[in-house]
C-alpha positions in Angstrom: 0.0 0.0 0.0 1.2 3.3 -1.2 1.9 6.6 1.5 -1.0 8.7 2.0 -0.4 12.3 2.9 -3.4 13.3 5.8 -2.2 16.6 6.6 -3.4 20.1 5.1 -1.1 23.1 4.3 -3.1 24.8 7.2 -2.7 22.2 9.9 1.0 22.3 9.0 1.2 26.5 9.5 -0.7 25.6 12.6 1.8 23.4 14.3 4.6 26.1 12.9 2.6 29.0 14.9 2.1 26.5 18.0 6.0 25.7 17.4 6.6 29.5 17.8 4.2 29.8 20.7 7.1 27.3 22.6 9.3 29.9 22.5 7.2 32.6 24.4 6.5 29.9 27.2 9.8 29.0 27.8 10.8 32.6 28.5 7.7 33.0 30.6 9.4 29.3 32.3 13.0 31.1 32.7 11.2 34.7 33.9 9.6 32.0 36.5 13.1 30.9 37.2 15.0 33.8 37.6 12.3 35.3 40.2 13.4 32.1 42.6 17.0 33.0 42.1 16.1 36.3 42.9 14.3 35.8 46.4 17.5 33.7 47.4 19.0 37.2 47.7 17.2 38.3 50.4 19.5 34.5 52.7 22.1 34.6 50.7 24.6 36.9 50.3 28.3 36.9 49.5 30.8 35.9 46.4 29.3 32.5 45.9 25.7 33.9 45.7 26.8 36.6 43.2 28.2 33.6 40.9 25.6 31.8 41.1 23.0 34.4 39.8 26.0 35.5 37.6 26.1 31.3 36.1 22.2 31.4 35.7 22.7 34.2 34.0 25.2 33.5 31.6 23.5 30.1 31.2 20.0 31.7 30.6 21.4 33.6 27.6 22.7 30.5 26.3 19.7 28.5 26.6 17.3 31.2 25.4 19.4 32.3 21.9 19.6 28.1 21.5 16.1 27.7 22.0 14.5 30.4 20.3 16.7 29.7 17.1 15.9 26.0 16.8 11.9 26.7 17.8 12.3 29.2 15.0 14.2 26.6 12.7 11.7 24.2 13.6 9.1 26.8 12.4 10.8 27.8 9.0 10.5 24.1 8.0 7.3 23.2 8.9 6.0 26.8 6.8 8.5 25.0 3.9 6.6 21.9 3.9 3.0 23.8 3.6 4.2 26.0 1.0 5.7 22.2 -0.7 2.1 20.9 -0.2 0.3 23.7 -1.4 2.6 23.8 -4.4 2.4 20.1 -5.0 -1.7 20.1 -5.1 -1.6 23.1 -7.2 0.8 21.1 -9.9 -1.4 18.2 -9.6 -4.6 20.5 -10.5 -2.7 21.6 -13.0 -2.2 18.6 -15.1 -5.3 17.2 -14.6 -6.8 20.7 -16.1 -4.7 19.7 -19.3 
């Protein structure tokens, strides 16, 4: 039995918006986890404190600019693959037209 494709051009844009969505809830995650690092400040002071907000920090960036570029890769391809399907059922039409 041959592949059958079941997916629409619009349920693929929708899983690439969803995708996309990710990215604004793992910020909203890290915002969460940066305001219990912060309350640590008001029992722990000192160097070690200050490096460990400074490592969260640093590690935060990290995370964040690696997530939000493959979320956003992520999203790029799935828009690739409805623009592929759309252009692949429009070729089809095409020939059957002829």
């Amino acid at each position: 039995m041959a592949n059958v494709i079941r997916i629409t051009p619009v349920e693929v844009r929708n899983s690439a918006r969803r995708i996309k969505d990710k990215s604004t809830e793992a910020r909203i995650f890290l915002d969460t986890v940066q305001k219990e690092i912060d309350s640590l400040k008001s029992i722990w002071e000192g160097k070690a404190a200050q490096a460990y907000v400074d490592q969260f920090i640093a590690l935060r960036k990290e995370l964040e600019g690696k997530l939000n570029k493959c979320l956003e890769d992520l999203q790029l391809s799935l828009n690739s693959v409805a623009d592929a399907l759309e252009q692949a059922d429009q070729e089809i039409a095409n020939k059957l037209r002829k």
